[in-house]
N, C-alpha and C positions, 0 to 999 in steps of 0.2 A: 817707731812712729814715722816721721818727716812725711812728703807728701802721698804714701800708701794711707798714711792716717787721714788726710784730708779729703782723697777718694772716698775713701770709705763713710766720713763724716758726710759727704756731700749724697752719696749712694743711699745712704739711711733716712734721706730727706728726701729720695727721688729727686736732687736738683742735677738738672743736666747742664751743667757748667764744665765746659772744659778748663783742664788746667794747660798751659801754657808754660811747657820745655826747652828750654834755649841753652845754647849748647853756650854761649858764656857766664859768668861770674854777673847775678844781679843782686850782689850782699847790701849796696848802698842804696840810696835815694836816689843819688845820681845817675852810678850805670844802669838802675830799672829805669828809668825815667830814657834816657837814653837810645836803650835797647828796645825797650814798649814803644817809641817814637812819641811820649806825652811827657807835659809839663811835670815836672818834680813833683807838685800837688797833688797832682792822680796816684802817685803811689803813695799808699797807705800804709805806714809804717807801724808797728806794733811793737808797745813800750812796756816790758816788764817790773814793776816795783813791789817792794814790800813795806807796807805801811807800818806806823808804828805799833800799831798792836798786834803786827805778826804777820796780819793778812795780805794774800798775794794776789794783784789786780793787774790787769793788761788795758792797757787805755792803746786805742787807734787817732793814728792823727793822719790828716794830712802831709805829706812828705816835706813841704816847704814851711811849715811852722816846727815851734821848740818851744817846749813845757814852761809855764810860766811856774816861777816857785811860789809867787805869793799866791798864785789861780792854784794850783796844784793844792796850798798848804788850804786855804780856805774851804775844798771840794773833800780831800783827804783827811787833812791833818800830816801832819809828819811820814816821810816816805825816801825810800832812797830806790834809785835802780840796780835790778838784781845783776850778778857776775854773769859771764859767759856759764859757766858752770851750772848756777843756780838755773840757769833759764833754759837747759838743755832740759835738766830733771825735772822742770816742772812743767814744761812744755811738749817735751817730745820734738820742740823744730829747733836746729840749730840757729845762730844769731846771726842775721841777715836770709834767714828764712821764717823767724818767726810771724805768727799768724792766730788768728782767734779761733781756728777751726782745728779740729782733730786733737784736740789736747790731750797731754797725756795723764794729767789731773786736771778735773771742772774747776774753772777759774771765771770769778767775776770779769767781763768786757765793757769796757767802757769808750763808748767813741766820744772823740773830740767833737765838735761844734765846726772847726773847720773842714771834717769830711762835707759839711753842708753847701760848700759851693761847689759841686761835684754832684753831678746827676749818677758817674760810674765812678768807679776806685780800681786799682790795681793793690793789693795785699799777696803779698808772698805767699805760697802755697806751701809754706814744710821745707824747701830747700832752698841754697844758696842762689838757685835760676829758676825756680820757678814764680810763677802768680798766677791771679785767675781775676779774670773782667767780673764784676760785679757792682748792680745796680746798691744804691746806699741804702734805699730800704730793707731790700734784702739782706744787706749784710746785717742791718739792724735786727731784724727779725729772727734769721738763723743762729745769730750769736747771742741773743736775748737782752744784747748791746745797750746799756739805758746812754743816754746823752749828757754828756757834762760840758762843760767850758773852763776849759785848762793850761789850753796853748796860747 
């Protein structure tokens, strides 16, 4: 999987998005944020959990907020975040590359409410360094992304 899968994801939609290869380490919030030259909030960070009843959902947030458990519990229900492990296999992108695109099992997406003050986002592309500029609607739409408020 990682970012040949997101090519490809991106290639089956005719979207001409380049993805964006840097030769350092962008695993966190920070060093993307850093290395992209934008605020922590443009990077779009992608949170793997498994709910209580099994199901496995990926919520996007903006890089500068952190999951509220009681927003979380009311939207969900009961939820923990998945292991390093769990989220290679379900994903296909390793952890500080995961991303809503190319997956390697179809997974509900849900973006946060604070992607909303963000006209572009920055989301990891499948690996440790990559991302790709994308506008929020479009992420919306390509990921079939419904909107929650969580963070």
């Amino acid at each position: 999987m990682t970012i040949e899968a997101v090519r490809e994801f991106f290639a089956i939609r005719n979207l001409d998005l380049p993805l964006i290869e840097l030769e350092e380490n962008t695993a966190t919030v920070a060093l993307a944020a850093q290395a992209h030259g934008v605020e922590p909030g443009r990077i779009a960070k992608t949170l793997a959990f498994r709910l209580g009843d099994g199901r496995v959902v990926l919520v996007v947030a903006a890089g500068d907020v952190r999951v509220s458990h009681g927003k979380f519990k009311a939207v969900f229900g009961k939820g923990k975040m998945l292991n390093a492990e769990d989220v290679v296999a379900l994903t296909g992108h390793p952890v500080g590359g995961v991303c809503p695109f190319g997956l390697a099992e179809p997974l509900p997406v849900y973006l946060d409410a604070s992607l909303k003050a963000y006209d572009e986002v920055l989301p990891a592309a499948g690996s440790v360094n990559s991302a790709v500029r994308i506008r929020i609607e479009l992420l919306a739409e390509i990921t079939e992304g419904e909107w929650v408020d969580v963070c």
